[in-house]
PLY file of the C-alpha trace (Angstrom):
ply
format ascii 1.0
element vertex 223
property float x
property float y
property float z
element edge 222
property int vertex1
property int vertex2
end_header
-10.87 -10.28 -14.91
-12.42 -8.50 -11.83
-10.63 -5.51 -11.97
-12.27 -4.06 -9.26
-10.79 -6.64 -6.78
-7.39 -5.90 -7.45
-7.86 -2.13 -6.19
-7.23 -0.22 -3.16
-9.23 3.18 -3.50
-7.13 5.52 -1.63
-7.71 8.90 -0.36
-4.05 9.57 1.80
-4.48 13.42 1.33
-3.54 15.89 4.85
-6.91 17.13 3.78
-9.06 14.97 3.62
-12.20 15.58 5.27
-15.22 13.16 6.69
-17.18 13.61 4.05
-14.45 13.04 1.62
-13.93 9.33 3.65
-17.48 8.70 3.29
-17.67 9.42 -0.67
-14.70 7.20 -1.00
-16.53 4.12 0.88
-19.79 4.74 -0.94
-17.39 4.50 -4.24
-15.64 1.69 -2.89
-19.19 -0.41 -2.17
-20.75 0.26 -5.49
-17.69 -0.87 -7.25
-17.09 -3.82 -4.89
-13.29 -2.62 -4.40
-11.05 -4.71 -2.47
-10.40 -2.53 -0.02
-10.05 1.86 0.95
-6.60 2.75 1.53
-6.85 6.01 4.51
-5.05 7.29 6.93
-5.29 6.08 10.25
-7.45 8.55 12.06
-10.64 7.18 9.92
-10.17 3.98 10.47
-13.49 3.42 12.87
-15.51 5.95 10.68
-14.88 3.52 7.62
-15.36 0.45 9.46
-18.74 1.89 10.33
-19.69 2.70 6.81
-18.29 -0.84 5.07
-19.31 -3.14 8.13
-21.82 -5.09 6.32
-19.28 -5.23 3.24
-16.23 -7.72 2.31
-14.77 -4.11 1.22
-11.60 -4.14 3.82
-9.51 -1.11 5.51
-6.15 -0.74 4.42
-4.43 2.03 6.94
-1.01 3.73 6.67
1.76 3.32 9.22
4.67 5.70 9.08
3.45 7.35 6.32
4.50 9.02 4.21
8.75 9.53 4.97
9.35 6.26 6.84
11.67 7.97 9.11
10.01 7.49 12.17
11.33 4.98 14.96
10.12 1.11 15.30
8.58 2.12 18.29
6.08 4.23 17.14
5.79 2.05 14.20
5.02 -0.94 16.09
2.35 1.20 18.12
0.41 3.08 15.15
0.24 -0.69 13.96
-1.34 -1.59 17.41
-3.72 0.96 17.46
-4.82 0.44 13.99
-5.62 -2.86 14.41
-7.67 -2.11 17.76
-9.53 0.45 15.30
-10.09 -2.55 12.93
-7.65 -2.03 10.35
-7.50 -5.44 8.03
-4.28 -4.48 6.24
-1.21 -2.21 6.93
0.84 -0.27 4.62
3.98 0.79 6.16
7.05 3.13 4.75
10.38 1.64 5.03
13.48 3.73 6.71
15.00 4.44 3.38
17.83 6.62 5.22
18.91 2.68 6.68
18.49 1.04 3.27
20.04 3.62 1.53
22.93 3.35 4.26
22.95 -0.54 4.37
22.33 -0.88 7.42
20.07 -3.98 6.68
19.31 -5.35 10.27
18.00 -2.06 11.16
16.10 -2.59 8.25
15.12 -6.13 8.83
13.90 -4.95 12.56
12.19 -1.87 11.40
9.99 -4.08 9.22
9.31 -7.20 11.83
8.28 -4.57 14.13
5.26 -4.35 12.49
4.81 -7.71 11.19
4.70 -9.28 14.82
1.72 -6.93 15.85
-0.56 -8.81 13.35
-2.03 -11.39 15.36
-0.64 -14.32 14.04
-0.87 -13.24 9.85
-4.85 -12.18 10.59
-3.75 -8.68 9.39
-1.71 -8.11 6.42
1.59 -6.33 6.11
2.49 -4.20 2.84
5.75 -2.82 2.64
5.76 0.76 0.79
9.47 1.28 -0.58
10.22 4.19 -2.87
11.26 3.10 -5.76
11.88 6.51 -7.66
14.75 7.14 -4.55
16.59 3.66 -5.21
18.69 1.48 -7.50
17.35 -1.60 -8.69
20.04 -3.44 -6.34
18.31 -1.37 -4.03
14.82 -2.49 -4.61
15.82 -5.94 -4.60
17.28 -5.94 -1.80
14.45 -4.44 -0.12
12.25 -7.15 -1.61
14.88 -9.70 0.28
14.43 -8.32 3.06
10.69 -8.34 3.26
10.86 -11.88 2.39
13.01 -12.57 4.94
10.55 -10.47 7.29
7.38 -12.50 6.21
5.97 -9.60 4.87
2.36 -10.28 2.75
3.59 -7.87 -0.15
6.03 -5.52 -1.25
4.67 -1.69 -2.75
6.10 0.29 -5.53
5.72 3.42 -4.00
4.09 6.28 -1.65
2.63 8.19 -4.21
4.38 11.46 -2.64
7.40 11.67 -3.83
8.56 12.18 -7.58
7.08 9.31 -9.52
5.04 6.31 -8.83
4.70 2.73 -9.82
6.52 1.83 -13.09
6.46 -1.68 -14.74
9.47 -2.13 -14.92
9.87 -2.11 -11.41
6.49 -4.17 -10.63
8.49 -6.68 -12.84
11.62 -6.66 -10.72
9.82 -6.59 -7.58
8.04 -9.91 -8.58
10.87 -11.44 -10.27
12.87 -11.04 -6.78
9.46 -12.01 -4.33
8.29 -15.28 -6.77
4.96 -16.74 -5.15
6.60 -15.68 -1.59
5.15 -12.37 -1.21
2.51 -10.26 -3.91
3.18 -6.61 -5.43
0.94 -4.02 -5.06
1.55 -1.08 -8.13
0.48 2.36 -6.01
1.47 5.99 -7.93
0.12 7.03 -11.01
-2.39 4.25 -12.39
-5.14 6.59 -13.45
-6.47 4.54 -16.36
-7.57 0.94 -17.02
-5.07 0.48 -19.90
-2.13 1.30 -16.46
-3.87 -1.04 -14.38
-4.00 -3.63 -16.78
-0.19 -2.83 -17.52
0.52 -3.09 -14.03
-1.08 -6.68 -13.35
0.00 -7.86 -16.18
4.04 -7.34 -14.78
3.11 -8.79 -12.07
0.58 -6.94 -9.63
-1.70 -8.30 -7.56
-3.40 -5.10 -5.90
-3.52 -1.42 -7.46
-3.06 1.66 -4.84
-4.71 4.40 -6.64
-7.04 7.56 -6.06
-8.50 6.31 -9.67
-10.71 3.47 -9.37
-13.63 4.89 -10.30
-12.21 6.17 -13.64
-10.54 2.91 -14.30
-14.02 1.55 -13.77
-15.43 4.16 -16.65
-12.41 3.12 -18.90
-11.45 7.07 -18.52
-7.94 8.60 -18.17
-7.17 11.23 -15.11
-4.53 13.67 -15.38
-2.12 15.00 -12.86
-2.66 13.04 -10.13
0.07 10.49 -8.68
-1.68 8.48 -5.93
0 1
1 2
2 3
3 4
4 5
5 6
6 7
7 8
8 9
9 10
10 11
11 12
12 13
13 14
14 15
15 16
16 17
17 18
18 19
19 20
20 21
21 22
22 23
23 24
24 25
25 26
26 27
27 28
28 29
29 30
30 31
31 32
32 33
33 34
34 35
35 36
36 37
37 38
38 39
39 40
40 41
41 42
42 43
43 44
44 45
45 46
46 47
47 48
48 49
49 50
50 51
51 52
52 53
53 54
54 55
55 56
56 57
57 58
58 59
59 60
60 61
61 62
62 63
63 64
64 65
65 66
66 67
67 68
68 69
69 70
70 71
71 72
72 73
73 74
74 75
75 76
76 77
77 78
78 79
79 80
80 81
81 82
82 83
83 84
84 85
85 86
86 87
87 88
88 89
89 90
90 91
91 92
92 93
93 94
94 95
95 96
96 97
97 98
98 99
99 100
100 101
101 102
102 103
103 104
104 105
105 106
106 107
107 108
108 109
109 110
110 111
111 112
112 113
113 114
114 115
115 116
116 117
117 118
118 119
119 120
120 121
121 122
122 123
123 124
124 125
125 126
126 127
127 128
128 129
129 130
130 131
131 132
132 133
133 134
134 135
135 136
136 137
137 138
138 139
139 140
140 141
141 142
142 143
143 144
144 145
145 146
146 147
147 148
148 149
149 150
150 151
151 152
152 153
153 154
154 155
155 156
156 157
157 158
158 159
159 160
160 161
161 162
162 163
163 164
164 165
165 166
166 167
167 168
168 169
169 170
170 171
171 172
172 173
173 174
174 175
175 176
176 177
177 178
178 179
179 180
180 181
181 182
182 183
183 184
184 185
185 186
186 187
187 188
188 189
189 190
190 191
191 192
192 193
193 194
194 195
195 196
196 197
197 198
198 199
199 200
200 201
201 202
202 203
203 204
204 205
205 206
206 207
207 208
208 209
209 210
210 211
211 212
212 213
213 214
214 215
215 216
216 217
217 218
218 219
219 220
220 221
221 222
């Protein structure tokens, strides 16, 4: 298994500076990582430093609370793209899941999907898991499916727990071979990554991917 594929290496911290960015590519090109996971504002800066790579950018979009409008949704997704973003990792409204107010939902989450240039960019869908049921979740996962959304995400990694495997399990028991999971929050070891792909992940969102690399454990760290 080519663990190293199935990770995101993510740096989503307020301060994060330049030369934190560039550590995190040079990390992600000597462990061949799928892709780095920052926020939008480096975006060019990593494209620079990965450009003769098949290491991709992953950006955020509403990030972290969701609570933002589809408007400005739909245009940090524009811009990111015209910065070279490859994927796109946005928060759901969990104030209109939580209410059920599912077409709101629906349309908060096509709103970024359509700015993708015909499926050339993917579109991960960050719920919070630790804030909902699992009728919740699934629903969620239903309505990313019915959004043609490229995967569903445990979690932000900012709020009170991350990815758990029972969860990765529901979320790819309700998404089948439509959409893939990607396990973000607390993997900080290879024995959690495994874990996580095993119930069902397909990519890994974590700060860790060097460590899970070394086979070594990190402590108190949830991204």
């Amino acid at each position: 298994m080519q663990i190293n594929k199935y990770i995101d290496h993510t740096l989503l911290k307020s301060t994060a500076t330049q030369a934190d960015i560039k550590k995190l590519c040079e990390e992600a090109l000597e462990y061949n990582f799928f892709s780095v996971c920052i926020n939008p504002y480096w975006i060019k800066y990593a494209k620079t430093l990965l450009k003769d790579s098949d290491v991709k950018v992953c950006t955020v979009i509403g990030f972290p609370l969701g609570a933002n409008s589809s408007i400005n949704k739909k245009a940090e997704a524009i811009q990111a793209i015209q910065d070279g973003a490859d994927e796109l990792d946005m928060v759901i409204n969990n104030g209109l899941l939580l209410g059920e107010n599912y077409s709101e939902c629906l349309k908060d989450m096509k709103s970024v999907k359509e700015t993708t240039n015909n499926n050339k960019v993917l579109v991960k869908i960050i719920l919070e898991n630790c804030l909902l049921t699992n009728e919740q979740i699934k629903k969620a996962c239903e309505l990313a499916l019915e959004a043609k959304i490229d995967f569903v995400k445990t979690s932000t990694g900012f709020s009170e727990h991350g990815a758990t495997i029972e969860h990765v399990k529901l979320m790819k028991q309700t998404v089948g071979d439509n959409a893939k999971v990607k396990a973000a929050g607390g993997v900080r070891s290879y024995e959690d990554a495994i874990n996580m792909i095993e119930a069902g992940a397909s990519r890994l969102g974590t700060s860790n991917g060097v460590a899970i690399m070394k086979n070594k454990k990190v402590d108190g760290q949830n991204y």
